[in-house]
C-alpha positions in Angstrom: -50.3 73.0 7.5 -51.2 69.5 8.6 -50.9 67.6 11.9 -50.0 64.4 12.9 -50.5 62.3 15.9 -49.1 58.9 16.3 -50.1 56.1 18.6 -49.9 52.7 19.0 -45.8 52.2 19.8 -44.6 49.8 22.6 -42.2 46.7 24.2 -43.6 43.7 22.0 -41.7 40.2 22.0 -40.5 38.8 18.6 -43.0 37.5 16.7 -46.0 39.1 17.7 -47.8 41.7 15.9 -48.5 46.0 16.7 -50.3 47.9 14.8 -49.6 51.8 14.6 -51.9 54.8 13.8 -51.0 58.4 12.3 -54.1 60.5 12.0 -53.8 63.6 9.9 -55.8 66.8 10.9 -55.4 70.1 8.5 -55.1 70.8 4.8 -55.7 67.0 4.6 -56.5 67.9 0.9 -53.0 68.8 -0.2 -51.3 65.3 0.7 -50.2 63.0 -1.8 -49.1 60.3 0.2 -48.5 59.1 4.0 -46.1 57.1 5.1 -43.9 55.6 7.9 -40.1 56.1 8.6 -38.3 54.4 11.6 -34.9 55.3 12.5 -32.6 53.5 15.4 -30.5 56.2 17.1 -27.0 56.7 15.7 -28.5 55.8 12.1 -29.9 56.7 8.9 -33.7 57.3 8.8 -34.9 54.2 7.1 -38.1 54.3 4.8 -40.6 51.7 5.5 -44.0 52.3 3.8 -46.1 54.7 2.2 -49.5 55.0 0.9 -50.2 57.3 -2.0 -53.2 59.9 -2.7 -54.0 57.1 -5.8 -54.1 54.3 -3.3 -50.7 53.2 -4.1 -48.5 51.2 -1.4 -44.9 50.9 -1.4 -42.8 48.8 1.1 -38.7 48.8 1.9 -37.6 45.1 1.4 -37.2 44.3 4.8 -40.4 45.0 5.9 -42.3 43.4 2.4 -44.6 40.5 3.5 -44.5 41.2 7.4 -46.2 44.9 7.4 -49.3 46.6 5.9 -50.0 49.9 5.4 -53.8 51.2 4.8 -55.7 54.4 4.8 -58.7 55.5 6.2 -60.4 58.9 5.9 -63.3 59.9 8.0 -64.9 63.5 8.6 -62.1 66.3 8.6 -59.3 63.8 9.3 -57.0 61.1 7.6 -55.4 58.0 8.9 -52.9 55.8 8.3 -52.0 52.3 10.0 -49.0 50.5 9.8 -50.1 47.0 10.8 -46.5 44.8 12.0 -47.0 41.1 11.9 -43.5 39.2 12.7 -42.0 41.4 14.4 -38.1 41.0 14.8 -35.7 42.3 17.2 -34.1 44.8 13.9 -38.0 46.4 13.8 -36.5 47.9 16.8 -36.9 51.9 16.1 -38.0 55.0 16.8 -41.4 54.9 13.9 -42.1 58.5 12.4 -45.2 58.8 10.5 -45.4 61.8 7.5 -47.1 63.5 5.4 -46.0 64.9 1.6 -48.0 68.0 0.8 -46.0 68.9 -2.3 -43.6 71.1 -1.9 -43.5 70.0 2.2 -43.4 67.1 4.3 -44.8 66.8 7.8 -43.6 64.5 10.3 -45.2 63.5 13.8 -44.1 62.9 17.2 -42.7 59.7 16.7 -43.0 56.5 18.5 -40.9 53.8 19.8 -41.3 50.3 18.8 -39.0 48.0 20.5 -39.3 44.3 19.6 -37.6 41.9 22.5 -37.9 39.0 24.5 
């Protein structure tokens, strides 16, 4: 099992940056990769980012250039940021953070990111 708690979500206007956090608490040695997923309600969950075990990144087009996704492990616990420069009003989402421990996938809480003037 792992655990996941986000933080960092909130009302930003266009343009500016957030960054988000997704700390990982458990069998932290099982996961193969973190990521992010947003998802606006009435849609499709919408990949973002993802950072792998081998240090890996991959980014959805719409977010290459703008976002950054790093990893940091300390003690007994592993986190991930998702750093959001440029912000636009379509960032606009519900942002779940996960975890793949092969065969499963964790998801947080989830937090809202809302991008307007």
């Amino acid at each position: 099992q792992v655990q996941l708690v986000e933080s960092g979500g909130g009302l930003v206007q266009p343009g500016r940056s957030l960054r988000l956090s997704c700390s990982a608490s458990g069998n932290i040695f099982g996961i193969s990769a973190m990521g992010w997923y947003r998802q606006v309600p009435g849609k499709e969950p919408e990949f973002v980012a993802l950072f792998s075990s081998g240090g890996n990144t991959n980014y959805a087009d719409s977010v290459k250039g703008r976002f950054t996704i790093s990893r940091d492990n300390a003690n007994n616990t592993v986190t991930v940021y998702l750093q959001m420069n440029s912000l636009k009003p379509e960032d606009t989402a519900d942002y779940y953070c996960y975890a793949n421990v092969p065969p499963e996938k964790f998801w947080g809480q989830g937090t809202q990111v809302t991008v307007s003037s």
